[in-house]
N, C-alpha and C positions, 0 to 999 in steps of 0.2 A: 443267488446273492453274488453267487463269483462273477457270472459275468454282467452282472449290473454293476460293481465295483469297477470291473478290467475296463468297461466303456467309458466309466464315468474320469477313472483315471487319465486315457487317452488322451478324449476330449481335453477333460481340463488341463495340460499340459499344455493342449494350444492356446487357451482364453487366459492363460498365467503368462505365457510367451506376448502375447498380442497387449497385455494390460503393463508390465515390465517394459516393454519396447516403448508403449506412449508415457511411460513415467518418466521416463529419460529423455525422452525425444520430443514430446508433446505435438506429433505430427496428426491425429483423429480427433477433429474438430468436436464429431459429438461424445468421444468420451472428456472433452477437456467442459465440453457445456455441462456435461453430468458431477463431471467434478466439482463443481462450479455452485450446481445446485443444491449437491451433497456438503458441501463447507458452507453455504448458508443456511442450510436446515440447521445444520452443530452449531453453527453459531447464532440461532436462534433459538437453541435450545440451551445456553449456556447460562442463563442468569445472567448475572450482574460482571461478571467476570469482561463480556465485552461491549463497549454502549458504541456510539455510530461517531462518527469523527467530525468537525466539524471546519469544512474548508471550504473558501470558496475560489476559486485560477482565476485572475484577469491576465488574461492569454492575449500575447502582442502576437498576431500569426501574419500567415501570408495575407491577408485581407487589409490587412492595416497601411493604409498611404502615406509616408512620412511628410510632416510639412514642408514647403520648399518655397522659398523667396528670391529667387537669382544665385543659390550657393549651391551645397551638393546635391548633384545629380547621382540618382539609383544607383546600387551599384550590383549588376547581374542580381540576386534571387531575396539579397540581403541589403536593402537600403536603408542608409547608415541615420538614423535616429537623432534629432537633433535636444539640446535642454530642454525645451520649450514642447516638444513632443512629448518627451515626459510629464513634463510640466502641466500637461494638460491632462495625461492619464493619472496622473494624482489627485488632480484637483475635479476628474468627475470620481474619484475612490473617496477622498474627501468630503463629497455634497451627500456620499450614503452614510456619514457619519459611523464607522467602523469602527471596531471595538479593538480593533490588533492586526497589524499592516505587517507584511515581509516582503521588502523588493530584491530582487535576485538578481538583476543585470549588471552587469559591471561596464557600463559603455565608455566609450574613449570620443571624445568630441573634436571637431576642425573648429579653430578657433576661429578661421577668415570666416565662415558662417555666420551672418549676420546674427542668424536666429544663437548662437553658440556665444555672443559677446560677452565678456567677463563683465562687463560693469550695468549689465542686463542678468537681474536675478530672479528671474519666472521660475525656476525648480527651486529654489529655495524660498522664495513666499510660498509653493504650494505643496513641500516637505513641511514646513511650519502649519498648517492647516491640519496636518494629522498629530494622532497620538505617538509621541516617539517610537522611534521602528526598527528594525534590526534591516541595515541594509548588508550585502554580500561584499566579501572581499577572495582573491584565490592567495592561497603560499604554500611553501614550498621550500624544502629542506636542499633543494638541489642547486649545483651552480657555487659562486663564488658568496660566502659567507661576512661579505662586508656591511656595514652601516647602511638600513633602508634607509633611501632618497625620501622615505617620510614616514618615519615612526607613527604605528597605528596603535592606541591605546584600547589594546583588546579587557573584555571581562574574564576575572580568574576566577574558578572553583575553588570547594574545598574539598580536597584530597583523604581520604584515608587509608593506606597501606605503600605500595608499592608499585608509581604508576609509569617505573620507566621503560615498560613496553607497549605503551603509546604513541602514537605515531606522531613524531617531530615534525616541527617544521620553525624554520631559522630567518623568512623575511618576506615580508607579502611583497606580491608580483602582480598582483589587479587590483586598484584602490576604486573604492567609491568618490562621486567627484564630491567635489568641496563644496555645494553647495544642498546637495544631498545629505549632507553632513555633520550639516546644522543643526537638524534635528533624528540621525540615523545614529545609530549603536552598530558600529561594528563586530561582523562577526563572519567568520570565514566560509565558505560551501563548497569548496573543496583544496584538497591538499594536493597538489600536483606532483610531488613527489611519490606519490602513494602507491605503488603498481599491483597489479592484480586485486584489484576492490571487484570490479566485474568479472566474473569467469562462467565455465560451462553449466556450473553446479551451483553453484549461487552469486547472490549480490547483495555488497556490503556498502552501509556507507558511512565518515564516521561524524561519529556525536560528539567527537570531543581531539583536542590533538596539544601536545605537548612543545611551549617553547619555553625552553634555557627550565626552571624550576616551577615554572606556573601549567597549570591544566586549562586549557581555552575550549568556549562551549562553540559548537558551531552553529548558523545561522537554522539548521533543522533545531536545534535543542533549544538556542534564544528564543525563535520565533514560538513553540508551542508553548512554552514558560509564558512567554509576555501573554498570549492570549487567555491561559489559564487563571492569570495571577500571581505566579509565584517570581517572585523576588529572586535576585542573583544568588542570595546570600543564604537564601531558601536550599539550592541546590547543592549537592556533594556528590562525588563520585567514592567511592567503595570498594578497592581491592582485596580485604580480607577475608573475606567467603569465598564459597568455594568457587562462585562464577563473580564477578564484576557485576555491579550494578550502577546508575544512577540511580540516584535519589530526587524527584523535583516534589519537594515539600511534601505534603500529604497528598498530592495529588497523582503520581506515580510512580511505580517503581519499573525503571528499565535496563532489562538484562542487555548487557555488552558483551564484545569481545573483550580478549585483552588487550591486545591495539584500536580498545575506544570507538570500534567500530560496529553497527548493529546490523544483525542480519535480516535483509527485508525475506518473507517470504516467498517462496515461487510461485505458489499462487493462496492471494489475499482475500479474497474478494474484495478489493478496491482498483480493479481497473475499470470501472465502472461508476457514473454517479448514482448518488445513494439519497434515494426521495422517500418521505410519508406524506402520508394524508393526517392533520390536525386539525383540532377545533379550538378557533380562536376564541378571545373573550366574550363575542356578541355570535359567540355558537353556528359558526360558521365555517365551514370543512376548508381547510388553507395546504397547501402544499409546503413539507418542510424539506427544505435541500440542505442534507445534511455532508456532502461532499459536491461539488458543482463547480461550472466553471464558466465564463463570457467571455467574449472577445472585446476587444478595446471596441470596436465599432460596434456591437449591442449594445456596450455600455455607454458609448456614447449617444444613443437615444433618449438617457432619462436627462440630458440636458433640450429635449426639442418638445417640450411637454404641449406645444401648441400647434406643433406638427400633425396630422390624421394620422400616418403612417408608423410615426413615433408614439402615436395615442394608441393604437393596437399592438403594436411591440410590445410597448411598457406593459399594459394587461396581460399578453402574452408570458410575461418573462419576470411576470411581479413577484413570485416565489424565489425567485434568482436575484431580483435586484435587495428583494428584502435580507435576504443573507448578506448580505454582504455588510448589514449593520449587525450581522450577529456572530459570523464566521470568522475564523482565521483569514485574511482574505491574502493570497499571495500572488505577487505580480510579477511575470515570468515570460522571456521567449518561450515562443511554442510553434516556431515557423516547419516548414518541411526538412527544408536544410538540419535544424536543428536535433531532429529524432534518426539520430545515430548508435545510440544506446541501444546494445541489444541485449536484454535480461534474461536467465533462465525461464525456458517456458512461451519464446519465441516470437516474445512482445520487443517494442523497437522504441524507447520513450527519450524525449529530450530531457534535458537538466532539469528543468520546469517541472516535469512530470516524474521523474526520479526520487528530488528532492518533497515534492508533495506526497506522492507513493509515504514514503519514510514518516513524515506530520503525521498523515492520516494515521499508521501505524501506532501509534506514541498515544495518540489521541483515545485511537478507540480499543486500546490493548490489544492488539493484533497480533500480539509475539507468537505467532503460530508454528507449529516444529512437524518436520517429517516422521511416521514411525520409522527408527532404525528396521534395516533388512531382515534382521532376526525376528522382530516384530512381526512383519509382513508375513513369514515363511512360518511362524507361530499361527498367526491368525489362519493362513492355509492349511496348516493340520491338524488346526480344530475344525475345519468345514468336512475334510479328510475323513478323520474321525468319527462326525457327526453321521455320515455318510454311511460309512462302514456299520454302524448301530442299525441306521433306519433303512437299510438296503433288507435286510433283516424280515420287515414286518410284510406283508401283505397289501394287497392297495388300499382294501379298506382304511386302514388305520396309516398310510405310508406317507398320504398329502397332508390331511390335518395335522399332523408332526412334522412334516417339513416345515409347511407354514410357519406354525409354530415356534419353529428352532429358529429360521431364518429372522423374526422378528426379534426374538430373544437376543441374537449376536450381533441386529445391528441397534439393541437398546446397551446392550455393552459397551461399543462401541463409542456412542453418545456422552455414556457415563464415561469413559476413559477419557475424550475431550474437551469437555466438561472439566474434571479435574485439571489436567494436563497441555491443554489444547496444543495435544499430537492428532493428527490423525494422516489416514494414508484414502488413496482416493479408492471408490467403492466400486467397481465396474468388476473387479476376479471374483468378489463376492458374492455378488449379487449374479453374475452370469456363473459361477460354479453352484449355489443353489438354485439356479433358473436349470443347468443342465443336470441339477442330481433330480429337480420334479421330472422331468422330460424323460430319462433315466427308466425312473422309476415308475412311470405310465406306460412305458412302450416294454420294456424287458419284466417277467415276471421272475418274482422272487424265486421261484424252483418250486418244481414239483411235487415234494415232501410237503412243502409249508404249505402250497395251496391246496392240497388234499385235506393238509389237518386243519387248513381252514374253513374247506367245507364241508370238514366232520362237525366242526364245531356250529354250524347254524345250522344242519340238520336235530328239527326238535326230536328229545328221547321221547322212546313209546311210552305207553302211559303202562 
């Protein structure tokens, strides 16, 4: 037994070294797919605790040709977007009849642009086509504290305790245009003042920021409210318990920081799109795209409906275009330029996909948490332990009890996630029970015990 313990020790010293290094580091591809598939088993094993989010990207990326009429010319990798170029991604967002819009861009326009003329209003007939929407604004606590050049009439919460270590901010700095505006709700997506939201260990972003005595919700918190239902007045934030919470009506409850900020996971399982298979009313198997995404030029197929090419497209992509009358739908750069974001866990995402990362969260209760290190190094000396018992038995009796055990810890496991939705990723576990069977096949228990093991199946004489 000693020296099947002393090996098994060893070894696992190096598969805890090797599993520690990728938790931090997230440099071995196949233990992060393992992680991966381990946090979706728990969370399909979770009940009701988490359901699937409900988003769909219309992603402006490198593929997209800005219109141009004799005005601006490209400019290197980022050509500059005119009203009317929106204007027309709204108005094929609009013909899917959508249930709840969030546009994210804050563009700045050249007026000498023919297509850009003020008394030319293509984005605002085709922001009036939609159901009011929360467009983005940026502000910021930093710089000289004078009178904005144009007072933005943000939505205020209602507060309960103590909310002034939320993160301020004193006057917005990127306005939505004025004709977007018409029918947009403003609402901020980021606070420029805010420093260290991204770091090595995690990434935050916030749901809420504070100016002069009011709580302001941000365009992550607007936009999944509008889509839900719930009302402004529906929502309150809650400093008197022990953590921070919103409150968005009976329809969620989400833990914050104290500076207003939530923390996304490191790994969610939402960097990926998220499909089933349903059966519609006339019993027929349909694809449901419960996170999804399109580029402005897919979407612009379902305007060429007489096209061949647009006629196989559309078939092709009918699960995606139909989401988009059911989904959050959010309208977002997503160019190369744009994915600078580098998030724990060695993923590289634009604003677009940050800001959605966070919706989806909110959406499908994702608040997922690490086990603290004590946890981890608990769980390790129960396998330890485990170990130490069945090192003990014989072969006979040594694999079916391992089995055994190992199923046992990770139905714990399950059930701690389930409660809790902590968990830590499963690779030291599962390769320190992979090496206690290994162990235990190849080193035999000792001498004494295998003797009196085969006293004991020797039959007594009669």
């Amino acid at each position: 037994m000693r020296q099947r313990f002393l090996t098994f020790a060893v070894l696992g010293l190096i598969l805890i070294g090797i599993g520690e290094w990728n938790l931090r580091s997230s440099k071995i591809a196949p233990l992060n797919s393992l992680n991966d598939l381990w946090l979706e088993f728990c969370v399909g094993n979770s009940g009701d605790k988490i359901q699937k989010p409900s988003i769909s990207v219309v992603r402006i990326n490198d593929g997209y040709e800005p219109l141009n009429i004799g005005g601006d010319k490209s400019q290197g990798g980022n050509p500059r977007l005119s009203r009317l170029d929106f204007a027309t991604i709204l108005k094929f967002v609009a013909d899917m009849n959508p249930k709840a819009v969030s546009f994210l861009p804050t563009p700045t326009f050249n007026e000498e642009n023919v297509l850009n003329k003020t008394d030319i209003v293509p984005l605002k007939d085709a922001a009036m086509q939609l159901p009011r929407f929360p467009v983005a604004t940026a502000v910021s606590d930093d710089g000289e504290k004078a009178i904005e050049k144009q007072p933005v009439s943000y939505t205020s919460l209602k507060v309960e305790g103590d909310a002034s270590t939320v993160f301020p901010f004193s006057r917005t700095i990127r306005y939505p245009d004025a004709q977007i505006l018409s029918n947009g709700i403003p609402a901020f997506k980021a606070i420029e003042s805010a420093r260290g939201l991204i770091g090595d260990d995690e990434a935050k972003v916030p749901l809420i920021a504070r100016k002069g005595d009011q709580i302001i919700p941000s365009i992550i918190l607007t936009s999944v409210a509008s889509h839900a239902g719930v009302a402004a007045d529906q929502i309150s934030v809650n400093f008197t318990g022990k953590s921070p919470v919103i409150q968005l009506g009976e329809y969620r409850t989400i833990p914050i920081n104290a500076d207003g900020t939530m923390t996304l996971p490191n790994h969610s399982g939402l960097g990926h799109a998220i499909m089933t298979l349903q059966r519609n009313d006339e019993g027929e198997i349909v694809e449901k795209h419960h996170l999804t995404s399109l580029s402005v030029d897919e979407l612009a197929y379902t305007g060429e409906a007489n096209d061949e090419v647009a006629k196989r497209i559309l078939s092709d992509f009918q699960g995606k275009f139909q989401s988009l009358s059911e989904n959050l739908v959010v309208i977002g750069f997503d160019r190369t330029a744009d994915r600078h974001i580098n998030i724990p866990g060695g993923e590289i995402l634009s604003e677009t996909s940050l800001i959605t990362r966070a919706m989806a969260v909110i959406q499908s209760g994702r608040f997922l948490t690490w086990w603290p290190a004590w946890g981890r190094w608990l769980a390790v000396a129960a396998i330890a332990l485990i170990a130490l018992i069945l090192f003990k038995l014989p072969k006979g009796k040594f694999i079916p009890l391992t089995i055994a055990s190992c199923l046992i810890y990770f139905s714990v496991w399950i059930l701690i996630f389930k409660s809790t939705l902590s968990w830590t990723p499963p690779f030291v576990a599962l390769a320190l029970f992979g090496l206690m069977l290994i162990v235990g096949l190849l080193i035999p228990a000792g001498a004494k015990k295998e003797a009196a093991a085969a006293e004991e199946e020797v039959p007594a004489e009669a």
